[in-house]
C-alpha positions in Angstrom: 82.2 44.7 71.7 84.4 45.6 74.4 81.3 46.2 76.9 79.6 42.8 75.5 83.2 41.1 76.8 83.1 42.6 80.1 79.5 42.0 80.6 80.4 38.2 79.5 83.2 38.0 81.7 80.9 39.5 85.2 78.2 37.2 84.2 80.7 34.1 84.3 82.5 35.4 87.1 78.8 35.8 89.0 77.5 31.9 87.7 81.1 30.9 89.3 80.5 32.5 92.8 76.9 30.9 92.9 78.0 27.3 92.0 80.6 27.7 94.1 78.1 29.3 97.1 76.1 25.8 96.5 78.7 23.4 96.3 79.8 24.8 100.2 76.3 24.8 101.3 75.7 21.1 100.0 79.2 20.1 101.3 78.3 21.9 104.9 75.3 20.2 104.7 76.6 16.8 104.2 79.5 17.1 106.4 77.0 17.6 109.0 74.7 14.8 107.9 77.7 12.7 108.3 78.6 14.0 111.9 75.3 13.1 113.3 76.0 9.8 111.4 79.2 9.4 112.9 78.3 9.5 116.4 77.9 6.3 118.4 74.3 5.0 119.3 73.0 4.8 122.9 69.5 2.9 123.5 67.5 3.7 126.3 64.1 2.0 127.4 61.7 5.3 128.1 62.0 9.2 127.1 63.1 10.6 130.5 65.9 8.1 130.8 66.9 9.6 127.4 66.4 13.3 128.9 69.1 12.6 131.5 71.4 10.7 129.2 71.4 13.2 126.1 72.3 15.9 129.1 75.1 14.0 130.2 76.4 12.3 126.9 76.1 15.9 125.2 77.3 15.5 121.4 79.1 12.4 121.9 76.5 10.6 121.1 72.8 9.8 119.6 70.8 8.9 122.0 67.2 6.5 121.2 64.7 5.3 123.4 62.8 2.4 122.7 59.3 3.1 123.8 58.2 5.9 122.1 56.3 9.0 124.3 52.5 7.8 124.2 53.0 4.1 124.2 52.6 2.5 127.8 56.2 1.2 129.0 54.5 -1.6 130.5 53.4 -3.2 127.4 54.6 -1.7 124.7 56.6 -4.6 122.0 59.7 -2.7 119.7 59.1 -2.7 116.5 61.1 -5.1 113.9 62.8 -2.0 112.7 63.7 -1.1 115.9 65.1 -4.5 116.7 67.4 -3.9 113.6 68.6 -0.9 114.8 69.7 -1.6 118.4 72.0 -3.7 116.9 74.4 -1.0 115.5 73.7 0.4 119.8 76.9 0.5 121.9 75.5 0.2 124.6 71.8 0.1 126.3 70.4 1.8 129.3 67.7 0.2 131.0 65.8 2.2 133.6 65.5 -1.4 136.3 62.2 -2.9 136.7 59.6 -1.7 133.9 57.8 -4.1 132.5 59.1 -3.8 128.9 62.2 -4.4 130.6 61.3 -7.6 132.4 59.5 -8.8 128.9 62.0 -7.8 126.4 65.3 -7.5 127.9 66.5 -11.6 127.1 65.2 -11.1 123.3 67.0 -7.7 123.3 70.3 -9.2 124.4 70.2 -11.9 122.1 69.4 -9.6 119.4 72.4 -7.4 119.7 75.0 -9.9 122.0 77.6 -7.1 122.0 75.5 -4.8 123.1 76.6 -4.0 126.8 73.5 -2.9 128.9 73.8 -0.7 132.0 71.1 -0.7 134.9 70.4 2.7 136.1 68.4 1.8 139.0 71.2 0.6 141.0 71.5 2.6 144.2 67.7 3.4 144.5 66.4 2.3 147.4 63.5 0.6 145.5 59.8 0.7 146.7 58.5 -3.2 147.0 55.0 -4.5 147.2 55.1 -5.3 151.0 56.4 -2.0 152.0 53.9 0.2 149.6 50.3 -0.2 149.1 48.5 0.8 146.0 45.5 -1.5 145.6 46.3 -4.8 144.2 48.8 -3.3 141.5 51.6 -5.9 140.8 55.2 -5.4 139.1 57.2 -7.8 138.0 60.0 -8.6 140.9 57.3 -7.1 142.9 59.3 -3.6 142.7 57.5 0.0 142.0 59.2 0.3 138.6 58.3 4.3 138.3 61.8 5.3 139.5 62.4 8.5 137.5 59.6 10.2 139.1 61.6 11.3 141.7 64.4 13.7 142.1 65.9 12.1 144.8 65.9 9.3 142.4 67.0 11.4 139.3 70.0 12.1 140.8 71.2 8.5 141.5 70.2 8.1 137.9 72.1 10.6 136.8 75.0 9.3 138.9 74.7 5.8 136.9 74.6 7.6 134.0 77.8 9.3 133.8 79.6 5.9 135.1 78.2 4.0 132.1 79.8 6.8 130.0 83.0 6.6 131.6 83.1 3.2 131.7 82.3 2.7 127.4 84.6 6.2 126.9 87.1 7.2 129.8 89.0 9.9 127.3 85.6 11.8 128.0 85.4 11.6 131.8 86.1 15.2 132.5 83.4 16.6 129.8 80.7 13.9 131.0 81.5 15.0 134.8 80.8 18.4 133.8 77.5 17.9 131.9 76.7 15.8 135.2 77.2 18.7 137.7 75.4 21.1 135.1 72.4 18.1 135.2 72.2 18.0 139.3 72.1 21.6 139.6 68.9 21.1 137.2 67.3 18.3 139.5 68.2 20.4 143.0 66.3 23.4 141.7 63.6 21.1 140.5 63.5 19.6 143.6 63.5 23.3 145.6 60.7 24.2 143.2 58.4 21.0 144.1 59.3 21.7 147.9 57.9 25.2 147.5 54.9 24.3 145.8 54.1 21.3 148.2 54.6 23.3 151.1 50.5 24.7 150.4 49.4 21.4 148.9 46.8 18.9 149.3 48.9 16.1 150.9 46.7 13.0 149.5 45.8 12.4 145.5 44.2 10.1 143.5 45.8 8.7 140.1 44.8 5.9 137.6 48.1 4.0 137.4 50.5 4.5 140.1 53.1 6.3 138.6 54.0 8.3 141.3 54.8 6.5 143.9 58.0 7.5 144.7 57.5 11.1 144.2 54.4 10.3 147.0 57.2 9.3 149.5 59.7 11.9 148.7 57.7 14.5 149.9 55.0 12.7 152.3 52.4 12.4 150.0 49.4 9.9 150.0 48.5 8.4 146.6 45.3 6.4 145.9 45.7 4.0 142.8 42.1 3.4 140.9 43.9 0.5 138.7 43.5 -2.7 140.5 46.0 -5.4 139.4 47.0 -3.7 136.2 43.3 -3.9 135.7 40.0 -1.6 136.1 38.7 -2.1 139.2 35.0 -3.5 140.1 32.1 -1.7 141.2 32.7 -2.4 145.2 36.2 -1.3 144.3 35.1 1.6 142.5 32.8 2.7 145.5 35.5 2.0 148.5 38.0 4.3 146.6 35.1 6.9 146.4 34.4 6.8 150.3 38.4 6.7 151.3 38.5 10.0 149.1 36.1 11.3 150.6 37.3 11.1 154.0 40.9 11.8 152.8 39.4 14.9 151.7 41.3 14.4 148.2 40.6 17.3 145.7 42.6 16.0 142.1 42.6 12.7 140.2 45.7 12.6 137.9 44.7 10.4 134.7 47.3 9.2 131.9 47.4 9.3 128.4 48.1 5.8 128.0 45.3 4.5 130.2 41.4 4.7 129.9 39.7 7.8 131.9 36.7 6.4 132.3 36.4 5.6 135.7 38.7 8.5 136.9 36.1 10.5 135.3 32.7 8.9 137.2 34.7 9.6 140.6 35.5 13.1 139.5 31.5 13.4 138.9 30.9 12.1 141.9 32.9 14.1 144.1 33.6 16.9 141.9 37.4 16.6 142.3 39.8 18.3 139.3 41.1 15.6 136.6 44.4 16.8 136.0 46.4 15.1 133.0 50.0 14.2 133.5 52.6 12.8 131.8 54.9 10.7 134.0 56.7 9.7 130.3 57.4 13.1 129.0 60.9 13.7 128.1 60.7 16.8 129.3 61.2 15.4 133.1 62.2 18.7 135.1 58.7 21.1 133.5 56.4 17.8 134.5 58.1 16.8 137.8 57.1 20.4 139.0 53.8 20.8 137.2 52.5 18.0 139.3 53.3 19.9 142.4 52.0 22.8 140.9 48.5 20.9 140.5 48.4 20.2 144.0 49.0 23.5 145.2 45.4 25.1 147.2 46.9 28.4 146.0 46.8 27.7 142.3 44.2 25.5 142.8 42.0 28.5 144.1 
């Protein structure tokens, strides 16, 4: 009898310890449910813009972007449940010029009137239609919009970045200044890495949409646009972009996922150039800004 008691009164003490080892891991659980909850909202237009803001804004916030990787920035139209949700947003970070920007931005404000929107582009010395040729291809304002293709760029981004957080939260000024210098040091070695890498490179490429425009002029590169006008090109198009490659002595077409490869693809045939895919929109910015150089480079190339 006296065994049956202690055996009764382990078990009980055993059924104890395990409710009580679940009730801390749902609490635990919860309590960190209700952190990520907790934290203020920033909205940002495209997935590197997000990149440089969740390094900078750290734990302090969530940060969202409204054009989800794989969806073209140019077009793309939020959905009604994201509409909903930038309205609980504390601020938004627009990257300048893109043309979800241009088409949205007025309906987005109205949306969500107290949301207070900060442009990121200010400081770049912007690449405009009469000073950059790429075919026919138009932007709205008539400004290359592709900004964070650039480190050069990045790092006035960054910059902008870290004064729209101390501006909506100045008690964090010292803990956003050091995520910033941490972020720089990431964009100088990214840009050392693309400097090294370029240094053996084929200086001129072709791409579908012109998305790297101002990583061309960065480091005195040539880039040939297929798209015409936000549009495929014609035949006689087609054919004079096939005879200035040739003479240019171009060796890689860079084709998007958001765009149509069929033309890229005919020109490859016909020249037998590499198609390289790239992804201009990938949040991870610093591992794509150097893979491009890395496809131009006749070493790894050969």
């Amino acid at each position: 009898m006296q065994y049956n008691k202690k055996h009764y009164l382990c078990n009980m003490k055993i059924n104890h310890l395990i409710i009580l080892l679940f009730a801390l891991i749902i609490l635990q659980g919860c309590g960190g449910k209700n952190r990520t909850s907790d934290r203020p909202t920033l909205t940002v237009t495209l997935e590197p813009l997000r990149y440089f803001t969740e390094a900078i804004a750290g734990d302090r916030y969530n940060v969202v972007s409204m054009v989800p990787e794989g969806n073209s920035p140019e077009t793309y139209d939020p959905t009604p449940q994201q509409m909903v949700a930038l309205t609980k947003s504390t601020a938004y970070l627009r990257i300048g010029y893109i043309g979800f920007e241009q088409n949205w931005m007025d309906k987005l404000k109205s949306n969500a009137p107290h949301l207070r929107i900060f442009d990121t582009s200010q400081g770049v010395s912007l690449i405009r239609e009469e000073t950059f040729e790429h075919g026919d291809h138009h932007h709205p304002e008539g400004v290359e919009p592709h900004i964070w293709n650039s480190p050069r760029n990045a790092s006035i981004i960054a910059t902008n970045i870290y004064h729209a957080l101390c501006d909506i939260d100045s008690g964090n000024r010292a803990y956003y200044k050091q995520r910033l210098d941490s972020l720089s040091l990431i964009i100088e070695r990214t840009d050392q890495k693309i400097r090294s890498l370029l240094s053996t490179a084929d200086s001129t490429f072709l791409i579908y949409h012109p998305a790297l425009s101002y990583y061309a002029r960065d480091y005195g590169l040539t880039q040939i646009s297929i798209e015409e006008g936000g549009k495929e090109p014609s035949p006689t198009r087609l054919q004079e972009l096939i005879e200035k490659c040739r003479r240019a002595n171009v060796q890689t077409i860079f084709v998007q996922q958001e765009f149509d490869t069929h033309n890229a693809e005919s020109i490859a045939r016909e020249l037998k150039l590499n198609i390289i895919r790239i992804n201009p929109l990938n949040y991870h910015w610093e591992e794509e800004m150097i893979r491009i150089a890395g496809a131009l480079n006749k070493k790894k190339q050969s």
